[in-house]
C-alpha positions as CSV (number, residue, x, y, z in Angstrom):
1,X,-11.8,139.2,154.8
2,X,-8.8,140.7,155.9
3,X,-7.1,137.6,157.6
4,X,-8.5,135.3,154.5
5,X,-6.5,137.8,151.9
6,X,-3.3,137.2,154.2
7,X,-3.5,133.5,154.2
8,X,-4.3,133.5,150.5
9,X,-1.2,136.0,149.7
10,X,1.3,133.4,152.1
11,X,-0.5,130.3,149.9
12,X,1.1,132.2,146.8
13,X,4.1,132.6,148.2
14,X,5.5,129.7,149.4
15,X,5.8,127.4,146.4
16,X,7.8,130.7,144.5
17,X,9.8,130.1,148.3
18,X,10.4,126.2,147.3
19,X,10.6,126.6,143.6
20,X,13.7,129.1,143.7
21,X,15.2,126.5,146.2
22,X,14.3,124.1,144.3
23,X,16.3,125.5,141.5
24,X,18.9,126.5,143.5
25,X,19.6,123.1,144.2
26,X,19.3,121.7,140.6
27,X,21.8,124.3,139.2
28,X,24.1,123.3,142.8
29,X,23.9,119.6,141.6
30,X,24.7,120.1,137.7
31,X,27.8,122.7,138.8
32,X,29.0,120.1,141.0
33,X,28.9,117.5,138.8
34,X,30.6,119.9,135.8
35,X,33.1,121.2,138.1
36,X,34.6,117.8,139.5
37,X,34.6,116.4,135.9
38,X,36.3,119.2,134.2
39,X,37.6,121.3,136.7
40,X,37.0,125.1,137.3
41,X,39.0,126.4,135.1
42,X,37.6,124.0,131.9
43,X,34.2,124.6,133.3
44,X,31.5,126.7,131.4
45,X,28.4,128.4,132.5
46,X,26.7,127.2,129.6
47,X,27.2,124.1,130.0
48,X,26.0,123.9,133.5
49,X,23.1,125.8,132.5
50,X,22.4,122.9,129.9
51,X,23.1,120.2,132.0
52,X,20.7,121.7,135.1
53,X,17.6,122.8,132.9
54,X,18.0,126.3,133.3
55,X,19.6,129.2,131.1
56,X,22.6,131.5,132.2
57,X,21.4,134.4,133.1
58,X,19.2,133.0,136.0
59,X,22.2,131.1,137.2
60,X,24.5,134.6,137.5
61,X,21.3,135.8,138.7
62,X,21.6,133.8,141.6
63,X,24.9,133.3,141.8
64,X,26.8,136.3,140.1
65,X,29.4,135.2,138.5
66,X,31.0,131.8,137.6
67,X,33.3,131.9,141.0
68,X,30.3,132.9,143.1
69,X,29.0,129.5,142.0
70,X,31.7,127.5,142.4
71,X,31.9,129.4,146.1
72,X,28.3,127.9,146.7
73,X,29.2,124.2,145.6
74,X,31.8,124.0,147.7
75,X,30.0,125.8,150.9
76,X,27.4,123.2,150.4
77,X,29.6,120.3,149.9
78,X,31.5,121.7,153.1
79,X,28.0,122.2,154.9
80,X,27.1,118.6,154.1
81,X,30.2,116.9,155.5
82,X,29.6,118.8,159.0
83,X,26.2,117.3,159.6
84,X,27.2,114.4,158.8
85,X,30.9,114.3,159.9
86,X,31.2,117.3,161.8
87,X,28.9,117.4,164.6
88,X,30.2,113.6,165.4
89,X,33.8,114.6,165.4
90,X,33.2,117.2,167.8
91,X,31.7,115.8,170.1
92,X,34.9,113.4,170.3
93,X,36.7,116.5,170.5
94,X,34.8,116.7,173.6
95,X,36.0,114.1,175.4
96,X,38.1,115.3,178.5
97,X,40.8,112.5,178.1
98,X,41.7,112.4,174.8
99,X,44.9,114.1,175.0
100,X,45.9,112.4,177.3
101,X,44.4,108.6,176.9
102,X,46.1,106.9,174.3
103,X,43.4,104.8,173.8
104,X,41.1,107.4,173.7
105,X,43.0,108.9,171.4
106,X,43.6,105.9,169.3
107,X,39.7,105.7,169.0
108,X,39.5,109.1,168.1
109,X,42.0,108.8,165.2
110,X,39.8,105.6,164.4
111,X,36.3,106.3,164.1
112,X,37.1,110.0,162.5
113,X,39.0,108.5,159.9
114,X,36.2,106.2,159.0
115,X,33.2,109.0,158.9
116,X,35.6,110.8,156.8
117,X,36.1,107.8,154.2
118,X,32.5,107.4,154.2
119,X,31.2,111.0,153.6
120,X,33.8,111.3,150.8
121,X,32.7,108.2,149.3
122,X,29.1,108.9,149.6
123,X,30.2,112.7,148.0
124,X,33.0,111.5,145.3
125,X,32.4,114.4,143.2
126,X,34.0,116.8,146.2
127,X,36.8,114.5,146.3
128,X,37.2,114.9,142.4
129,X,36.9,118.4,143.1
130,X,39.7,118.4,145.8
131,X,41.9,117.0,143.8
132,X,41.4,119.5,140.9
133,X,42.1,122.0,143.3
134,X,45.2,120.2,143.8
135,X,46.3,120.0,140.5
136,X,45.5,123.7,140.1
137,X,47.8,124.8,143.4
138,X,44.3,125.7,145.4
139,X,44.6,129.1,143.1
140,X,40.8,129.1,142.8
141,X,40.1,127.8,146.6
142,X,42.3,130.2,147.9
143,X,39.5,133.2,146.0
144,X,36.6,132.0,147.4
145,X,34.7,134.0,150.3
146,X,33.6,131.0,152.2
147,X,36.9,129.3,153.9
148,X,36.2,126.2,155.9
149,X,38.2,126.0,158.7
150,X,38.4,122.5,159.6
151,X,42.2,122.1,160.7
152,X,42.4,124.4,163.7
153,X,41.1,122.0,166.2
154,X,42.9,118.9,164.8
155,X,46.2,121.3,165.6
156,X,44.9,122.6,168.9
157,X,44.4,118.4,169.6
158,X,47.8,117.2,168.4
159,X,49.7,120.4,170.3
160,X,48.2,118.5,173.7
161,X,48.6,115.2,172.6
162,X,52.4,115.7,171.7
163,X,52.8,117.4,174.9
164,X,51.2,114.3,176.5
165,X,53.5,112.0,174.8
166,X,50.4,110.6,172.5
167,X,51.6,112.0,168.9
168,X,54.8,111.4,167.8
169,X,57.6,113.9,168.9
170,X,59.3,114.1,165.6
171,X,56.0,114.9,164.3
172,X,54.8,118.8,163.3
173,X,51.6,118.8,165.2
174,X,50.6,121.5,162.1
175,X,51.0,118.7,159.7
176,X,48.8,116.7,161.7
177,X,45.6,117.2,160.4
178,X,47.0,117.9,156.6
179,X,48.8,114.2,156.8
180,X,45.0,112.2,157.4
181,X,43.1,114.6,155.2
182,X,45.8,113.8,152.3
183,X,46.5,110.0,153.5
184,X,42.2,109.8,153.2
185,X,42.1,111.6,150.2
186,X,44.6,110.4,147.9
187,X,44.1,106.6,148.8
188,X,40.2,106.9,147.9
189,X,41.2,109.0,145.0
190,X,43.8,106.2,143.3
191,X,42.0,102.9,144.5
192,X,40.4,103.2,140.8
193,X,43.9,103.2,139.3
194,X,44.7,100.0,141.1
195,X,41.1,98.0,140.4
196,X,42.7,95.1,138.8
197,X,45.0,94.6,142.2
198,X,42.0,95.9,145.0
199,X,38.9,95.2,143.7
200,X,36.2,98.5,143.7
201,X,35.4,100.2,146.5
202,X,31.4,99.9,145.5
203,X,32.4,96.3,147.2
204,X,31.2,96.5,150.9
205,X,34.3,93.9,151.5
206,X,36.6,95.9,149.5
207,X,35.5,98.9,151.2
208,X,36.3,98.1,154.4
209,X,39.5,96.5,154.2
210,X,40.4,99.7,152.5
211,X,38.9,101.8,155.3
212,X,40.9,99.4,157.8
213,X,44.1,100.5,156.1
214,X,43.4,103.9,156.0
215,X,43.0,103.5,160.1
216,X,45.8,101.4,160.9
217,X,48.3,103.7,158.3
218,X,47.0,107.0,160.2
219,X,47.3,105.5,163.9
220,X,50.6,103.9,163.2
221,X,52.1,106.7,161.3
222,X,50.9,110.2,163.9
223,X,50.8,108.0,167.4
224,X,54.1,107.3,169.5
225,X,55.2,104.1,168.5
226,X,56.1,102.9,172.6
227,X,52.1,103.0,172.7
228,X,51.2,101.0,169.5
């Protein structure tokens, strides 16, 4: 009798277990959605609590505050882009020669670039929100407890790649990673300005010659031009 009480107290538990992720996840999805159309400074709880279902006070009690939730979009976005970019990129990173291949590191400037274009177009609501951020001077990224660091290893790279003679000399291998991010980001970000010349990016055609830019732009503009 024992044992069966203990099964039948774990059956109870688990669906409060998925329903509060569950929530979680709907509120995650509504702030995201609220933040990278208005902003965080324009955004409201109340109107994320409408547009998600659910009413304020069990979003700050999950999240305290209106920051606390913006910290947790942004964790997840980041989370997100590191399974699917992240755990491809470094194992790139990995390979032994490519600081010193400029091939190797030719391919490397390539197929990150591309995984990067992809994940942001899959996720254009963090790329709205990165640019908000942007408009805002990073005031409100610069607050937040969770900090991705996703430039130290791109610097490490392009210190030994510059020593190598791979990356440009007249190059600042700290810029290095900053110039693709911003290069990625503000090309996807304006194609929509320039439709009527490009075409959409929801076009698989259009998609890729855009992508192919982004690559060729990166690779000519960071890699010594003697190896090009």
């Amino acid at each position: 009798m024992e044992v069966a009480s203990i099964a039948s107290a774990e059956s109870k538990r688990s669906p409060k277990i998925y329903d509060a992720a569950r929530t979680r996840g709907i509120i995650l999805d509504a702030a995201e959605n609220i933040f990278a159309e208005l902003g965080y400074s324009a955004a409201r709880i109340d109107v994320i609590a409408k547009a998600s279902g659910y009413n304020k006070s069990l979003i700050y009690q999950y999240f305290g505050d209106k920051l606390g939730l913006y910290t947790e979009v942004v964790k997840r976005a980041d989370q997100i882009g590191e399974q699917i970019t992240g755990t491809f990129v470094s194992g790139l990173l990995k390979n032994e020669k490519l600081a010193s291949d400029p091939e190797a590191f030719r391919s490397f400037l390539e197929s990150m670039t591309r995984e990067t274009v992809s994940f942001l177009l899959e996720h254009r609501s963090y790329l709205r929100i990165l640019f908000w951020e942007a408009a805002e001077d990073w005031k409100t990224w610069n607050q937040i407890t969770y900090r991705p660091d996703d430039a130290t290893q791109m610097h490490e790279l392009a210190l030994a790649a510059q020593k190598n003679g791979i990356l440009r000399q007249d190059l600042d291998p700290a810029l290095f990673p900053i110039m693709i991010m911003n290069v990625t980001t503000a090309t996807l970000q304006s194609s929509s300005r320039f439709e009527h010349l490009l075409g959409t990016l929801d076009s698989p055609q259009m998609r890729e010659e855009t992508t192919r830019q982004i690559v060729q732009f990166i690779i000519h503009g960071v890699m010594e031009p003697s190896l090009l």
